[in-house]
N, C-alpha and C positions, 0 to 999 in steps of 0.2 A: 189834339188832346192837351188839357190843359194841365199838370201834374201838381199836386197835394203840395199844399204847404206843412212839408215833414216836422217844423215846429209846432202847430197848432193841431194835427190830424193822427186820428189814430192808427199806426202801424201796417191794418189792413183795408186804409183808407189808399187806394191810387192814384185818384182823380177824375175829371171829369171828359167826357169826348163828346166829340161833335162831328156826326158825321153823315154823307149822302145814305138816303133811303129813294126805296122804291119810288117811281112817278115825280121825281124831282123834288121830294120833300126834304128835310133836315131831320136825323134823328138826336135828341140830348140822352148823354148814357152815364150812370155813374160806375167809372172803373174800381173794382177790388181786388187783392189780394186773395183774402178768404173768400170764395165761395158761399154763395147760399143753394138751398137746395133748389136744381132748374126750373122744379112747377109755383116754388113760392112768389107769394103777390106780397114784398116788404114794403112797409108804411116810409115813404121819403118826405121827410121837412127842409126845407129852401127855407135859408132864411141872406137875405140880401143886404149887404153892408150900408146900403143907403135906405135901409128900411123895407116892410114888407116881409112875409113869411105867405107861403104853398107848403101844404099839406095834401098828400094823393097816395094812392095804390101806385105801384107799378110791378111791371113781369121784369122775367130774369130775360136776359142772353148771354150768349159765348160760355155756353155749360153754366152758368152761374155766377160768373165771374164779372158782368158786368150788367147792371139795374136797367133796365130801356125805362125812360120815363113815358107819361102819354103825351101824345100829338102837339098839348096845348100847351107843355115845355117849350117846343119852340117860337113860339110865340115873344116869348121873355127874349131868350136866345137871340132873337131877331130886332127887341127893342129894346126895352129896358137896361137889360143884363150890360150890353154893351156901354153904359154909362155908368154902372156899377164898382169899383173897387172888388170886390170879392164878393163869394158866397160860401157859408157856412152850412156844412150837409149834414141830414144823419138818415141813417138805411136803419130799418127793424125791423130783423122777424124774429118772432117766438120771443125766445129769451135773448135773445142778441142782438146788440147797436152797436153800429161802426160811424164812427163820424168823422169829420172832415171840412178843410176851406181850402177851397181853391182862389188864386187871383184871376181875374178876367181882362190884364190887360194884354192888348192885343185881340180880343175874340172879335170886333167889328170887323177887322182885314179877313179873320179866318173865316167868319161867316160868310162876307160878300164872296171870297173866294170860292168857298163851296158853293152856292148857289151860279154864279157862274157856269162851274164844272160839274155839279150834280144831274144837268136836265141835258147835257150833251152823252 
């Protein structure tokens, strides 16, 4: 897990995870504080300190508490991201945004590590 930069990010911003999925995949999660409710699909924008912005749906997990992005998150994760300085987040549903930056350094080790350990 990569944890909020508590200067730039708001309060119920935690940060972001990266972790082993089913069938040796990578999942990218953005962890919260508050809560959304578990069936909501919140509107996530990525916007990448070296440029570029992702706009998606995604679902909840861990009761709510933490955003599963789609599949093709990890993709970045796996290349881009890792060249990257930081990302700026923000989660919406309804009436409510929580946003957030995370720093990305170190996620290449963390990555290659999990995929290692993921498929065993």
């Amino acid at each position: 897990m990569k944890t909020a930069d508590t200067s730039q990010s708001d309060p119920d911003f935690a940060g972001l995870i990266v972790r082993c999925a089913p069938k040796g995949k990578i999942d990218v999660l953005v962890a919260l504080i508050r809560p959304f409710p578990p069936r909501s699909h919140p509107r996530v924008t990525i916007a990448a300190a070296g440029g570029g912005t992702l706009t998606f749906y995604a679902s909840m997990a861990a009761a709510g508490a933490a955003v599963l992005l789609p599949d093709e998150v990890s993709a970045f994760a796996a290349g881009k991201w890792q060249t990257t300085p930081s990302l700026s987040v923000a989660v919406e549903e309804s009436d409510s945004e929580i946003k957030g930056t995370v720093a990305l350094n170190g996620l290449r080790e963390a990555y290659h590590s999990l995929l290692a350990n993921c498929s065993q």
